[in-house]
C-alpha positions in Angstrom: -17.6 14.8 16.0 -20.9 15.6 14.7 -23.8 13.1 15.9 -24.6 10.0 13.5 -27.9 10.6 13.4 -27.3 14.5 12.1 -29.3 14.6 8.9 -27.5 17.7 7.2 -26.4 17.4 3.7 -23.9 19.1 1.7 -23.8 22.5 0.3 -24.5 22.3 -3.8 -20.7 22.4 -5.6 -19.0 25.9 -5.4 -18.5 27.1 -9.3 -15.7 25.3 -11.0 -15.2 22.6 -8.4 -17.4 19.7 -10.4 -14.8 20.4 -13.7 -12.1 18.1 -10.6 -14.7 15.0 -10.4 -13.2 12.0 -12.1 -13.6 10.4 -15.1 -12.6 7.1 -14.1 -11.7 6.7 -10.3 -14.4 6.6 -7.5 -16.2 9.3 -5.7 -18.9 9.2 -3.4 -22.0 11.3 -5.2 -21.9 14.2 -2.7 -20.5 12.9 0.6 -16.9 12.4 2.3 -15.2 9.0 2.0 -11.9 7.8 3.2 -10.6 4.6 3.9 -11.8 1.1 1.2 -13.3 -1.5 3.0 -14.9 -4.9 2.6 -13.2 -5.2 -1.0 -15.0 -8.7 -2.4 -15.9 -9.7 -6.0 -18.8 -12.0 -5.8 -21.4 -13.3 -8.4 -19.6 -11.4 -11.2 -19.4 -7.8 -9.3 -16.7 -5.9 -7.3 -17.6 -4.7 -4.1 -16.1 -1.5 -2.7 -17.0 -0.6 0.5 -15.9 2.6 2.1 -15.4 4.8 5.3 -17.9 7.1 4.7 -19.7 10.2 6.1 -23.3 10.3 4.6 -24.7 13.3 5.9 -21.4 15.4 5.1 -17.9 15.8 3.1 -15.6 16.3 6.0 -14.9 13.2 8.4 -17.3 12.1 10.6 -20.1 9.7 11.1 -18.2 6.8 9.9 -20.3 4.4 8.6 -19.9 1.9 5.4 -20.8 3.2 2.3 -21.1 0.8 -0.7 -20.2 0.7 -4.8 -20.0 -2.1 -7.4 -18.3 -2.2 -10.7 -17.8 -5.0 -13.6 -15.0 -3.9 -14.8 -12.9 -1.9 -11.6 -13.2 1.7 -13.4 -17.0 2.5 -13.9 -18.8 2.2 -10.4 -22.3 2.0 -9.6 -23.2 4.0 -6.0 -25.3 1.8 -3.3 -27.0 3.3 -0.4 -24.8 3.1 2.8 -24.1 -0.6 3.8 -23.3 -0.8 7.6 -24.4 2.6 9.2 -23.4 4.3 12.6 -25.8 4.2 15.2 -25.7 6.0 18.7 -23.3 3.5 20.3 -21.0 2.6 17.3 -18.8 4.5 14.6 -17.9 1.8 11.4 -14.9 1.8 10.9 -12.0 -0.1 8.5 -12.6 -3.8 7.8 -12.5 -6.7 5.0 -15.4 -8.8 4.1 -15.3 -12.6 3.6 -17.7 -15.3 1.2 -18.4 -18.1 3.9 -18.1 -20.5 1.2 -18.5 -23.3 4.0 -21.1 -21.6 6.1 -18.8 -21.7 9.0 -20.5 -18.9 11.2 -23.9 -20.5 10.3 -25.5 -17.0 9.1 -26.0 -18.3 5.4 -26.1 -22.1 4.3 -24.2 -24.2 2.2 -26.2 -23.2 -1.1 -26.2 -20.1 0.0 -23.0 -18.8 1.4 -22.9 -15.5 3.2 -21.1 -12.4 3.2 -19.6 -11.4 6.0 -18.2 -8.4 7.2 -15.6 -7.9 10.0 -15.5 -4.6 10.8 -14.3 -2.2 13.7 -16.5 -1.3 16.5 -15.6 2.5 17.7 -17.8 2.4 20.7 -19.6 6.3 21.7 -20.0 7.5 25.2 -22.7 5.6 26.9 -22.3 2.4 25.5 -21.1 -0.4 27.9 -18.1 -0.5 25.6 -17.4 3.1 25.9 -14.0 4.4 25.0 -13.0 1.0 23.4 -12.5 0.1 19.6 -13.4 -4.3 19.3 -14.2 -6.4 16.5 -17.9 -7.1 14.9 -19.3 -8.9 12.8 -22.5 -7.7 10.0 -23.6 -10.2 7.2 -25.6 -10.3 4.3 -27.6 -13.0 2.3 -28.4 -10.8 -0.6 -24.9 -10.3 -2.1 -24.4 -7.3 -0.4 -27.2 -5.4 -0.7 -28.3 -5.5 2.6 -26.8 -5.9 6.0 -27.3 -6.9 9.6 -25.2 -6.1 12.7 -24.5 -9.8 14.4 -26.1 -9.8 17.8 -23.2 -10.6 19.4 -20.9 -8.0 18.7 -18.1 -7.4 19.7 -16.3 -10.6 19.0 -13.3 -9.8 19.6 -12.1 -6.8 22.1 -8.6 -6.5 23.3 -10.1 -3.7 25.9 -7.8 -1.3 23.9 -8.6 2.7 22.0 -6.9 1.4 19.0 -7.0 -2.0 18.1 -8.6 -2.0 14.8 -9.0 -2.6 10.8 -9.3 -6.3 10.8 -8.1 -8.0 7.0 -9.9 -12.0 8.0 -8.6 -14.5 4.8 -9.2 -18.0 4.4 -5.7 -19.7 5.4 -5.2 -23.4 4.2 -2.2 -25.1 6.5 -0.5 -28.3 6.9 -3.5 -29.2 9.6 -6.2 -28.2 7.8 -8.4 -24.2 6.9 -9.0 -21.4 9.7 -9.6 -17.9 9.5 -7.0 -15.7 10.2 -7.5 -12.2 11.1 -4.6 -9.4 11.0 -5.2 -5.9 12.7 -3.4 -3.6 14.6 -2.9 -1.9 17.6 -2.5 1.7 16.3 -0.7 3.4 18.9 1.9 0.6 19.9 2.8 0.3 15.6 1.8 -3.4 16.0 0.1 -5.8 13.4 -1.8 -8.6 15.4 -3.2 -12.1 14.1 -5.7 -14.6 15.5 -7.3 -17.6 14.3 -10.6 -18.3 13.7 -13.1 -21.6 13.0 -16.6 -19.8 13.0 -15.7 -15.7 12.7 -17.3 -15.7 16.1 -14.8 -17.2 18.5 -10.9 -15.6 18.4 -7.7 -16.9 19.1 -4.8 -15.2 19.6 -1.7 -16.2 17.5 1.4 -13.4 17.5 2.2 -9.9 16.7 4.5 -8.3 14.6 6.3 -4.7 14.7 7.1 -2.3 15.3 9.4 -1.9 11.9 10.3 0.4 9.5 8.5 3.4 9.4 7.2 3.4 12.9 6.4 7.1 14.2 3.5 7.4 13.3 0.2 5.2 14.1 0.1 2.1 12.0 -3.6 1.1 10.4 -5.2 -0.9 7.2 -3.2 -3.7 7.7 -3.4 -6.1 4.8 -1.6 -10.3 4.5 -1.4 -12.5 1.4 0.7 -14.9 -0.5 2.2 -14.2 -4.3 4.4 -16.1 -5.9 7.6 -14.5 -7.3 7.5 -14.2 -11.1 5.1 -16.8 -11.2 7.3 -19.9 -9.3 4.7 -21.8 -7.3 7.7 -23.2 -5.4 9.1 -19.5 -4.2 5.7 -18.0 -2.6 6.5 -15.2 -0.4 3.9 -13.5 1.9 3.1 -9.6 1.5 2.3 -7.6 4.9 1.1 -4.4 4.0 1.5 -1.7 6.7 -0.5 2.0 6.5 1.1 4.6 8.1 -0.4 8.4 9.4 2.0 9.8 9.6 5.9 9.5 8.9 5.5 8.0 5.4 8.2 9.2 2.8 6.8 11.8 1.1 5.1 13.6 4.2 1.9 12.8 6.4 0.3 9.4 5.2 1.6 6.7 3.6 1.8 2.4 3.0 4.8 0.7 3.6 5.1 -3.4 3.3 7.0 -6.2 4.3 7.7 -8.8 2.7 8.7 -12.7 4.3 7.0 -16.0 5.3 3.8 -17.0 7.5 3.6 -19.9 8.4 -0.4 -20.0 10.0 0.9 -18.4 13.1 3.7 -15.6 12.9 4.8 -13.6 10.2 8.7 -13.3 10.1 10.1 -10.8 7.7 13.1 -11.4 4.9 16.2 -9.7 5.8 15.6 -7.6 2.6 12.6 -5.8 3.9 14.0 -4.1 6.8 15.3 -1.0 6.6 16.5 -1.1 10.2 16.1 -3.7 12.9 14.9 -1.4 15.7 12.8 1.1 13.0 12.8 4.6 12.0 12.0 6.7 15.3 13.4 9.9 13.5 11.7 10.9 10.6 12.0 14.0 8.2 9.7 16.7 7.3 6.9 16.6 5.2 8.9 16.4 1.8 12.5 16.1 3.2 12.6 11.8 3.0 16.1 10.8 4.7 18.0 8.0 3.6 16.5 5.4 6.4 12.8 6.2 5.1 13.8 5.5 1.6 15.2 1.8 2.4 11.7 1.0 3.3 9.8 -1.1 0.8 6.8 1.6 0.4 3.5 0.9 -2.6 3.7 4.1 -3.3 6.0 7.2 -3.2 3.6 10.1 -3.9 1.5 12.3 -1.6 -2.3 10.5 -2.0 -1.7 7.1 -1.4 -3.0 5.6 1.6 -5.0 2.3 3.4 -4.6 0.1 -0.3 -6.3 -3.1 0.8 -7.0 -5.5 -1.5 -10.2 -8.1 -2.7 -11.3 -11.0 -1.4 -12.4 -13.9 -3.7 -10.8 -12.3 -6.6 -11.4 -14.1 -10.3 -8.6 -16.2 -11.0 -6.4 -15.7 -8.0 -5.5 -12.0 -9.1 -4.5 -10.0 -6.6 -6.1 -6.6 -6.7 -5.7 -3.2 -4.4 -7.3 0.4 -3.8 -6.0 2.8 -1.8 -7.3 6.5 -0.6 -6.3 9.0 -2.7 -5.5 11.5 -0.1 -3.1 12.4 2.9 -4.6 12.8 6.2 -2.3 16.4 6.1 -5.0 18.0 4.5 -8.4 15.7 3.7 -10.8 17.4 5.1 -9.7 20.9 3.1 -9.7 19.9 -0.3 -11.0 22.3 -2.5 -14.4 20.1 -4.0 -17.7 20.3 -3.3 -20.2 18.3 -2.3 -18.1 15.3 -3.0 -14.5 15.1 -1.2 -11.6 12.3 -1.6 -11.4 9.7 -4.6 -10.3 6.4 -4.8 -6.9 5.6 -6.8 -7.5 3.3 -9.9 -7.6 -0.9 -9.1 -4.0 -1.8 -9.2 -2.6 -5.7 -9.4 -0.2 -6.7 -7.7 3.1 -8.9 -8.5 6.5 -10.3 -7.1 9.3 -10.0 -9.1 12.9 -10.3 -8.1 14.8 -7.1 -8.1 18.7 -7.3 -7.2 18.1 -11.1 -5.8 15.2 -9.6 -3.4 11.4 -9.8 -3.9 9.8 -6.7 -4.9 5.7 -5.9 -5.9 5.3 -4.4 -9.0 1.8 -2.5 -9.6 -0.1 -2.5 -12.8 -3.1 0.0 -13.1 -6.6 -2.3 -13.7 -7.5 -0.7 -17.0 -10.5 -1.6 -19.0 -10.6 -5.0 -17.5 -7.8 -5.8 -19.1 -4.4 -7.4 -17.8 -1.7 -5.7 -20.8 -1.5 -2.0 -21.4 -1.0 -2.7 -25.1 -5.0 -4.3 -25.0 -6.4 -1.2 -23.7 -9.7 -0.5 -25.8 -8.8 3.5 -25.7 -8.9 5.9 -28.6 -5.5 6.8 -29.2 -4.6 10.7 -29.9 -1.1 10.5 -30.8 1.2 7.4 -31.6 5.5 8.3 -32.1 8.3 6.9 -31.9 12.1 7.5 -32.7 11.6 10.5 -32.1 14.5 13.2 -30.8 14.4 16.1 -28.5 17.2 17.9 -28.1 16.3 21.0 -25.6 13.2 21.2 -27.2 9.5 20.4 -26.6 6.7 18.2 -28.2 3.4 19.4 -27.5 1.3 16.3 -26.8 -2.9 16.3 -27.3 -4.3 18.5 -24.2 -6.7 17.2 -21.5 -9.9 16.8 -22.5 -12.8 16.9 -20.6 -15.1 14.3 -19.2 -11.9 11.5 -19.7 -8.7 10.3 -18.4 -5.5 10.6 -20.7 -3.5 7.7 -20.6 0.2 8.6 -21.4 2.5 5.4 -22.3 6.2 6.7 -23.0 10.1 4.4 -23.6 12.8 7.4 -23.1 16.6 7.1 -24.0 18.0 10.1 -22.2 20.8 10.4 -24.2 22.9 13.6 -23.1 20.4 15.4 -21.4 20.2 16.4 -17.6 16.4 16.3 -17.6 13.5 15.4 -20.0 9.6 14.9 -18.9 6.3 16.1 -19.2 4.3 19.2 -18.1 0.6 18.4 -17.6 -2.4 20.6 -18.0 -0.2 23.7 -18.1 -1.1 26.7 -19.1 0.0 29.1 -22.5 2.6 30.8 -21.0 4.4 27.7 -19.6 4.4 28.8 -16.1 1.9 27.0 -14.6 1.1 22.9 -14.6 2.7 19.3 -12.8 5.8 18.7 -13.9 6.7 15.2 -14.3 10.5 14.8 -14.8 13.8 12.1 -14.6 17.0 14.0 -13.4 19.9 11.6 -15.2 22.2 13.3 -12.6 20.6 12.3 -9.8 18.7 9.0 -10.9 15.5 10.4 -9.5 11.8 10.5 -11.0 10.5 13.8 -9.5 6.6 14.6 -9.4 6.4 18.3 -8.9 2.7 19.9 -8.3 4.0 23.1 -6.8 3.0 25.2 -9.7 -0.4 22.3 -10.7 -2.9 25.2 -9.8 -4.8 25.7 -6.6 -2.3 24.4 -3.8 -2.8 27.8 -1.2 -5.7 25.4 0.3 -3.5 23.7 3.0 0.1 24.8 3.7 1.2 21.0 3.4 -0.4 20.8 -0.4 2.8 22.2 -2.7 4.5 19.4 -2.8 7.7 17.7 -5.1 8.1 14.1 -4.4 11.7 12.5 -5.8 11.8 8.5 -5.7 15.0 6.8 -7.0 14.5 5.0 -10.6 17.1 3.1 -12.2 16.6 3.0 -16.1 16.8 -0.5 -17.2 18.9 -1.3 -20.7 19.7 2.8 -20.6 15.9 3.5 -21.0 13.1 4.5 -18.9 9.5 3.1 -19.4 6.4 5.1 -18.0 2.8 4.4 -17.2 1.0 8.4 -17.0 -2.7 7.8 -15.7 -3.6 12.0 -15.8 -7.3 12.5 -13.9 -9.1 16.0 -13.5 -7.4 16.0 -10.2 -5.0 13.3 -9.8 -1.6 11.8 -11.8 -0.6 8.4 -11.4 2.4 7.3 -12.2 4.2 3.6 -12.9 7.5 3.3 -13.8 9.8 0.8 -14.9 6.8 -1.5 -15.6 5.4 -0.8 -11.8 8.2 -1.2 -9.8 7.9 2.4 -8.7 4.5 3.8 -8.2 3.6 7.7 -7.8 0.2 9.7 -7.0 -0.5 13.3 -6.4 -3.8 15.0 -6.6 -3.9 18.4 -8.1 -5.7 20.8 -8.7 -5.2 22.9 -12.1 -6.5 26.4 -12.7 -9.3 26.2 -15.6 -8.1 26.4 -18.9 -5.2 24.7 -17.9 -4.9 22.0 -20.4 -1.6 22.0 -22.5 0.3 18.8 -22.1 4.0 18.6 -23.2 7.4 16.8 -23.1 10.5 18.0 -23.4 14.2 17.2 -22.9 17.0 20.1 -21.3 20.5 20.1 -21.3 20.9 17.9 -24.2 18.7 15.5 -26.2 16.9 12.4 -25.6 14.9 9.8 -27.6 11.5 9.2 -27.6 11.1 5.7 -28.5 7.9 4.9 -27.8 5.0 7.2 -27.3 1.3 6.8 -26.6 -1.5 8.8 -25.8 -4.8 7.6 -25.5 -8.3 8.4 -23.7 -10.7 6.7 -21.0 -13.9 8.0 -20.2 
């Protein structure tokens, strides 16, 4: 790893890397990030902090890095929050407003941010070799930071006990702090309780579960009520794993069950096997165990979603990496490298008699996909294709397309869309529904520049069941990433790509039969 204090920058872009920057999901200005951190809306602005490298765009030097935004898609870069030092990297952590001044670093005008972040201790510190929990705080709304003096606070004397999520719990016997992290290695979430942030006490562990293989991280607890019933509450653990996730490398899987202030015990429903996965497929090849986990998101660039503290009106509101640990620190953009996937909130609904999150992209500020204040390029509906192709409005630069689409499938064995392909058809992602198979399949194999990494060609298949014989999509198309949302978020997909310039026919078609378009919107969002 390259020293913290190392004060070289990154070259200036390579040609035709800056065309990939996008239009409305984060990027550090010319640095690496990785991981969100400290996510907090206070005084009218969100906070996203990040794992950051300021002095290059590959990892290393992990230190905080800091961006606000009113409204979740246009973000305002910060100098670096909590930096590295000779005896500390920064890594993962949440941040918490100390409404009740209980750790005595603001007042009770004046409440303090505080940050709980990892501690990954250097050779020739005293706590060399360790990773512990700190503590930094700010009395300027986050514009300024200062390492408590009496870091660590918490230290299990372990490599990989890290990424502390601290919330306000409110029990039968009154509020605490509760703090969940994990011990990396051992695929263990741990909890302890808290009156000041200072002082620690141990509560319980969960795992391992589920996806276990790989090294768990960015864990993340919090309460939601299923479709709205304040008297069914469940309690959503969400578990990061690198790797063994289901479509290859890196990936987030949650549970969801009860906690009760202490323990977090997880519904029948959640667990794909009571002793875990400890054989897991290929990148690309997900078996049947790995697909009976409950995962956010079943695309390649998915990873660490975390979500705010303090959120307006008791939304609840993730980000997550847009990347895969399988090949970071190669993408092909320069001086920047990684983005951050668009603010998503979060729901329970039941699905089949279990509870199930559904994501909704944050667009606009706004909570319906039908309020979006976009300029719309195309409107149709009741429309057939029958083996045919619509050419929809091409990608244009310096926006996001926002693709809304309601498809009967009719008699056809597949219908989707091609995005920013080229003239001849033989190039671009291929977004498709196989009615044989049940499966929405994101294919970037032929997107553009893949020969980066050997892990980047990719085609990701997640099973979709078309509700009333129809199947509703949510298309959030980047200059380097596709989101997708089916089924009004019950499935969630994201690949980064990379398309060869010039690339920018859009289409949708149906094969082997016909299919109905009966809704259809494309709109812009710069």
């Amino acid at each position: 790893m390259s020293s913290c204090l190392d004060a070289a920058r990154p070259e200036p872009a390579p040609p035709g890397t800056s065309r990939f920057r996008p239009a409305i999901h984060f990027t550090a200005r010319d640095t690496w990030l990785n991981d969100p951190n400290g996510l907090v809306f206070h005084d009218g602005l969100y906070h996203l902090f990040f794992q950051n490298n300021p002095y290059d765009n590959v990892w290393g030097n992990m230190s905080w890095g800091h961006a606000t935004s009113r409204d979740l898609l246009h973000w305002t870069e910060h100098p670096v929050a909590i930096a590295c030092d000779e005896t500390e990297d920064i890594f993962s952590g949440s941040i918490v407003v100390d409404h009740g001044n209980t750790s005595g670093f603001g007042t009770a005008d004046g409440p303090a941010l505080v940050a709980i972040y990892t501690s990954a201790y250097k050779a020739g510190s005293e706590h060399s070799g360790t990773q512990a929990q700190s503590l930094a705080y700010s009395t300027d709304a986050g514009m300024t930071w200062r390492k408590y003096e009496g870091n660590p606070v918490l230290s299990r004397n372990s490599a990989n006990f890290r990424d502390p999520k601290v919330f306000r719990y409110q029990g039968d016997h009154g509020a605490c702090w509760v703090m969940v992290a994990v011990e990396a290695q051992h695929q263990k979430v741990v909890f302890y309780r808290s009156e000041d942030l200072k002082s620690w006490d141990f509560l319980s562990d969960f795992g391992p579960a589920n996806a276990d293989a790989g090294e768990w991280e960015c864990p993340d607890l919090f309460p939601l009520a299923v479709d709205g019933d304040p008297d069914n509450v469940k309690w959503v653990l969400i578990v990061n794993v690198n790797p063994g996730a289901v479509a290859g490398g890196s990936g987030g899987q949650y549970f969801i069950g009860h906690f009760d202030g202490v323990r977090f015990r997880p519904d029948a429903g959640s667990l794909a096997a009571p002793d875990g996965l400890t054989s897991l497929p290929g990148p690309n090849e997900a078996d049947a165990a790995l697909q009976q986990c409950l995962w956010l998101d079943w695309g390649r660039d998915c990873y660490a979603s975390v979500s705010f503290s303090n959120a307006p009106d008791d939304r609840r509101i993730i980000i997550g990496w847009m990347s895969n640990w399988d090949y970071a620190n190669e993408l092909p953009t320069a001086p920047w490298r990684s983005s951050m996937t668009l603010a998503r909130e979060v729901r329970l609904t039941a699905v089949n008699g279990s509870a199930r999150l559904i994501q909704e992209p944050v667009l606009a500020g706004v909570r319906a996909v039908e309020e979006l204040p976009i300029g719309g390029q195309m409107n149709k509906d009741n429309l057939e294709l029958r083996n045919s192709a619509l050419r929809l409005p091409d990608a244009v630069p310096g926006a996001a397309q926002i693709i809304a689409a309601e498809i009967r499938p009719g008699s056809a064995e597949r219908f989707g869309f091609r995005l920013f392909g080229s003239g001849d058809g033989s190039k671009g992602t291929v977004l498709s529904y196989d009615t044989r198979s049940g499966q929405l399949i994101l294919d970037r194999r032929q997107s553009g520049n893949t020969s980066f990494h050997g892990k980047f060609a990719s085609a990701e298949a997640v099973p979709v069941e078309l509700e009333n014989r129809v199947l509703k999509l949510l298309i959030v198309v980047d200059h380097c990433s596709v989101e997708v949302f089916a089924q009004g978020g019950k499935v969630a997909m994201t690949d980064l790509i990379f398309p060869d310039a010039g690339n920018q026919e859009n289409w949708l078609s149906a094969e082997g039969g016909s299919a109905t378009i009966l809704k259809l919107a494309v709109s812009t969002l710069a």
